[in-house]
MARMARTI-782693 format. One line per 10 residues: number of its first residue (from 1); their letters; for each residue z, y, x of C-alpha. Coordinates in nm, 2 decimals, padded with zeros to 4 digits, m for minus. Last residue first. Example, Ala and Ser with C-alpha at 12.3 -4.5 7.8 and 13.67 -1.06 7.14 Angstrom:
REM residues 2
2 = SA = 00.71:m00.11:01.37  00.78:m00.45:01.23
REM end
This chain:
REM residues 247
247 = XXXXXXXXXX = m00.65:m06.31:01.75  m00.44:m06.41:02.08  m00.25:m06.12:02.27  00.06:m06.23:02.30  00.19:m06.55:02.07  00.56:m06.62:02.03  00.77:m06.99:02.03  01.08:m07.02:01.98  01.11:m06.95:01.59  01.47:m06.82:01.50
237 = XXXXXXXXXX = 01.31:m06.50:01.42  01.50:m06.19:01.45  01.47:m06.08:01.80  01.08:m06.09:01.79  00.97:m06.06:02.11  00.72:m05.84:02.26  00.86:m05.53:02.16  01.16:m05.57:02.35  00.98:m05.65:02.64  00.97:m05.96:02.85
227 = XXXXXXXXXX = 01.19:m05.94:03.19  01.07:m06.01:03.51  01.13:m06.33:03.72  00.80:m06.48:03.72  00.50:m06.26:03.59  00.25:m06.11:03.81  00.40:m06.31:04.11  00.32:m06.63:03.92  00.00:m06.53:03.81  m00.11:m06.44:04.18
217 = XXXXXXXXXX = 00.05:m06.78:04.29  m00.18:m06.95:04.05  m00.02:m07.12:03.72  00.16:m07.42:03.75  m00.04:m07.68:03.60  m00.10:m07.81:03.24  m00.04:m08.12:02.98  00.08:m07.93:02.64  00.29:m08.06:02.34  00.23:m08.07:01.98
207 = XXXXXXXXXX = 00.47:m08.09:01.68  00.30:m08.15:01.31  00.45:m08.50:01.31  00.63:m08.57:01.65  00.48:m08.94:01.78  00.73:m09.21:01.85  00.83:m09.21:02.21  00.83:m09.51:02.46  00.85:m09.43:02.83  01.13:m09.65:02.93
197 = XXXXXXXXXX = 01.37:m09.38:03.01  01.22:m09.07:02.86  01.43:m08.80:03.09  01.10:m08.73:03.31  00.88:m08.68:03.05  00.64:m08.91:02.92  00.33:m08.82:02.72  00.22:m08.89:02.34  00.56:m08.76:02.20  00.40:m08.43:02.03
187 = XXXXXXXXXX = 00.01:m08.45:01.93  m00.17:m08.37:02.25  m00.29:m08.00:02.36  m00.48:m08.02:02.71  m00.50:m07.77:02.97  m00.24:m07.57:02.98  m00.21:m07.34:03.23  00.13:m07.27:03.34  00.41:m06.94:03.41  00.77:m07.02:03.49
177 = XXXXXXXXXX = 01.12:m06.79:03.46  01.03:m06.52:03.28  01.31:m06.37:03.18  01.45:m06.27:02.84  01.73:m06.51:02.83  01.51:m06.80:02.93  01.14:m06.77:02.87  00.90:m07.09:03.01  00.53:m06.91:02.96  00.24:m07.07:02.84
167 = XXXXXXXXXX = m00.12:m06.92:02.96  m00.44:m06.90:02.86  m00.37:m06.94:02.46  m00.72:m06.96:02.21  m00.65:m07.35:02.14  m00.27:m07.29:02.07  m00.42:m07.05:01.77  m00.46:m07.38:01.58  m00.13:m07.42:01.50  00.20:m07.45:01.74
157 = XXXXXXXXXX = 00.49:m07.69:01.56  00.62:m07.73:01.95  00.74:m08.02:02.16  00.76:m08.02:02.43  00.59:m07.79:02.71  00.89:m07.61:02.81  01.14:m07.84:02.91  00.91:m08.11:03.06  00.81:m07.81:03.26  01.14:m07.71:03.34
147 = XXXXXXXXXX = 01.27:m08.09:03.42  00.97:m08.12:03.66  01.01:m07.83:03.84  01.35:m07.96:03.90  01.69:m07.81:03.71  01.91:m07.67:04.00  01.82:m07.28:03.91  01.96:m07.40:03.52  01.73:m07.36:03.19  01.84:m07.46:02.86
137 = XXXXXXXXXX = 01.74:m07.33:02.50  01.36:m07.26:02.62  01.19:m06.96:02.45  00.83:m07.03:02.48  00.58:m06.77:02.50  00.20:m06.83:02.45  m00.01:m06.66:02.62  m00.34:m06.45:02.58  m00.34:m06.21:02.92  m00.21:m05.86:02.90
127 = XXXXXXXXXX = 00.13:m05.90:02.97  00.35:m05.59:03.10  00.62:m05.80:03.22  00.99:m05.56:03.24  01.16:m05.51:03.55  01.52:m05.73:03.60  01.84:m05.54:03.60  01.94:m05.63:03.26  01.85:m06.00:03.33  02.00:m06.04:03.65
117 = XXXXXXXXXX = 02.34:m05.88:03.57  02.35:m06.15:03.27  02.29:m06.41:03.51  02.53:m06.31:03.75  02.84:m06.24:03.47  02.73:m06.54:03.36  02.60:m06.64:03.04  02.61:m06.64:02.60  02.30:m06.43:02.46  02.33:m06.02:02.43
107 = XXXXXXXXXX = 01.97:m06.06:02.28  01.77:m06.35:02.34  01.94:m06.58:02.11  02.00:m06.28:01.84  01.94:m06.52:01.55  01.93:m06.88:01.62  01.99:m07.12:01.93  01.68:m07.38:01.74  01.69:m07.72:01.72  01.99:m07.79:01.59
97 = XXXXXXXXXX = 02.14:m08.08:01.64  02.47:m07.99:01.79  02.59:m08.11:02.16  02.29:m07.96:02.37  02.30:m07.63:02.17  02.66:m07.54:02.30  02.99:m07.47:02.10  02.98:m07.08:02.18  02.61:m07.04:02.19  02.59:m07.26:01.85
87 = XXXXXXXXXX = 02.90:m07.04:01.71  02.74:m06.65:01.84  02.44:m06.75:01.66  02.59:m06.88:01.31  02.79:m06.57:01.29  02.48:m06.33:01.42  02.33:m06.49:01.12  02.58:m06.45:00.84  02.62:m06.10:00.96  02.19:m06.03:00.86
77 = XXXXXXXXXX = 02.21:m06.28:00.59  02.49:m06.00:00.42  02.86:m05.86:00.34  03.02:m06.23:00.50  03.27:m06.34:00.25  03.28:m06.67:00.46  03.36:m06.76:00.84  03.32:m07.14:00.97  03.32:m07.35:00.64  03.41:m07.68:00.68
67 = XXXXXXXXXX = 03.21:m07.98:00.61  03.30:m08.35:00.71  03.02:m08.61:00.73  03.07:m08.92:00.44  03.16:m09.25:00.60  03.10:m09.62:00.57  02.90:m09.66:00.91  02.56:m09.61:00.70  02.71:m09.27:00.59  02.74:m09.12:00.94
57 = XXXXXXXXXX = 02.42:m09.27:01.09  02.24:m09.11:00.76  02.41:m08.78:00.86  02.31:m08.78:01.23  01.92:m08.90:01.07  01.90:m08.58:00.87  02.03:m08.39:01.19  01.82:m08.54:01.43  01.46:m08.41:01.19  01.38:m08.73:01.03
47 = XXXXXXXXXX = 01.35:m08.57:00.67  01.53:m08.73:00.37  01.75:m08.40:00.35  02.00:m08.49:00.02  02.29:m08.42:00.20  02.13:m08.16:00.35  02.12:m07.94:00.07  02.49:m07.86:00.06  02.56:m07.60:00.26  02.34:m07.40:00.05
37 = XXXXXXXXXX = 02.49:m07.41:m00.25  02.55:m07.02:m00.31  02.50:m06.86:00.03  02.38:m06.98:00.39  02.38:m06.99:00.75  02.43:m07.34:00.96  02.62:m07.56:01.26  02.57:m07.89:01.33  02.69:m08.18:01.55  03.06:m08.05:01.48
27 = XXXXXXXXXX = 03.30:m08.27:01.70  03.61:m08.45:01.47  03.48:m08.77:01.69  03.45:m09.04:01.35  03.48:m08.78:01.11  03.10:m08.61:01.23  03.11:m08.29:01.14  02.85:m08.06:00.95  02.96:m07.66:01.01  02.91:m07.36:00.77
17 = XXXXXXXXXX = 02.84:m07.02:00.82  02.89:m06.78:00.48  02.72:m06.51:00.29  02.90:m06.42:m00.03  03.21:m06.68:m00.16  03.41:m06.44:m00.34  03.14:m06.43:m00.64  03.01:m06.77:m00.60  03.37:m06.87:m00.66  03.33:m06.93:m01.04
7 = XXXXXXX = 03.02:m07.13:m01.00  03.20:m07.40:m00.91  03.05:m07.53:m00.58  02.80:m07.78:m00.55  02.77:m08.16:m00.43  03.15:m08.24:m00.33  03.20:m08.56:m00.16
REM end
């Protein structure tokens, strides 16, 4: 397995979007922007994050993870992005580990024709209250209240402005789709959620996650169902989470 390229195809390599896959399924589990040697750090990534431990699995069954790159030559970060965007919407967040969608994920983002019509048409929030906006990368009309509150409110590398927020909002595609209070901030992995089978998760360092309500019904009409503002989000930040209105 190949550490670094030669330095002789820097030149012709420019901006590019690689893929990690796994030999054993042929299925990429992860997908990634980069130049120069890039593509290669996380071979030596002893984090815990899923993809470190992916590739660990990988090598600990006698293998080495496969990488391709996607599209190369790319003229600059800002191309090599939208690339690497358009690929995890394409192949599917749930089935990579990535945590994030990636550049552009709220703009012109992958979904119906009836979804799609629903967020252009949709009024925009004016939000005036200290919150906390969460950009969720699933969110379905048959997921349960529970599933979309278990969905937004874990887990999240917030800092101490968490403290200051009133309210967290669940944003899918733009729209608001539930408002909450939080009313407790516990160090990520100390609560269940409804998917945690026996109830046992090991604690998230530097992740935090929110116990809360559903916001009053005068909240919720305020909010759910319109659109945030352009301006409100930050379109080229692969960070989910956005404060409004906290100092």
């Amino acid at each position: 397995m190949p550490t670094k390229f030669p330095k002789r195809v820097f030149a012709d390599l420019g901006w590019y979007v690689y893929l990690y896959i796994d030999p054993q399924t042929d299925a990429p589990f992860y997908i990634g922007k980069g130049k120069g040697n890039r593509v290669f750090d996380h071979l030596t990534d002893k984090g815990k994050s899923r993809k470190a431990r992916r590739i660990k699995e990988i090598r600990r069954s006698g293998d080495e993870p496969i990488i391709e790159l996607l599209k190369y030559n790319l003229k600059d970060e800002e191309q090599a992005l939208l690339v690497e965007s358009t690929a995890i919407e394409l192949l599917d967040i749930d089935s990579l580990t990535n945590e994030v969608r990636g550049h552009g994920c709220n703009q012109g983002a992958r979904g119906s024709v009836v979804e799609i019509a629903h967020v252009l048409e949709s009024k925009e929030a004016t939000i005036d209250e200290p919150v906390l906006l969460i950009n969720v990368t699933e969110y379905r009309t048959s997921m349960s209240s529970q599933e979309v509150y278990d969905q937004t409110r874990s887990a999240w590398r917030v800092g101490e402005k968490r403290k200051k927020v009133h309210l967290v909002f669940c944003v899918h595609q733009r729209i608001i789709r539930e408002v909450y209070r939080p009313e407790a901030w516990l160090p990520g992995g100390t609560t269940k959620r409804v998917h945690d089978a026996d109830g046992s998760r090991s604690i998230e360092r530097n992740r935090y996650e929110f116990v809360g309500r559903i916001a009053e019904s005068d909240i919720r009409r305020k909010y759910v169902g319109k659109k945030v503002r352009n301006e409100d989000l930050d379109f080229k930040s692969q960070n989910p989470i956005r404060y409004l209105n906290v100092e």
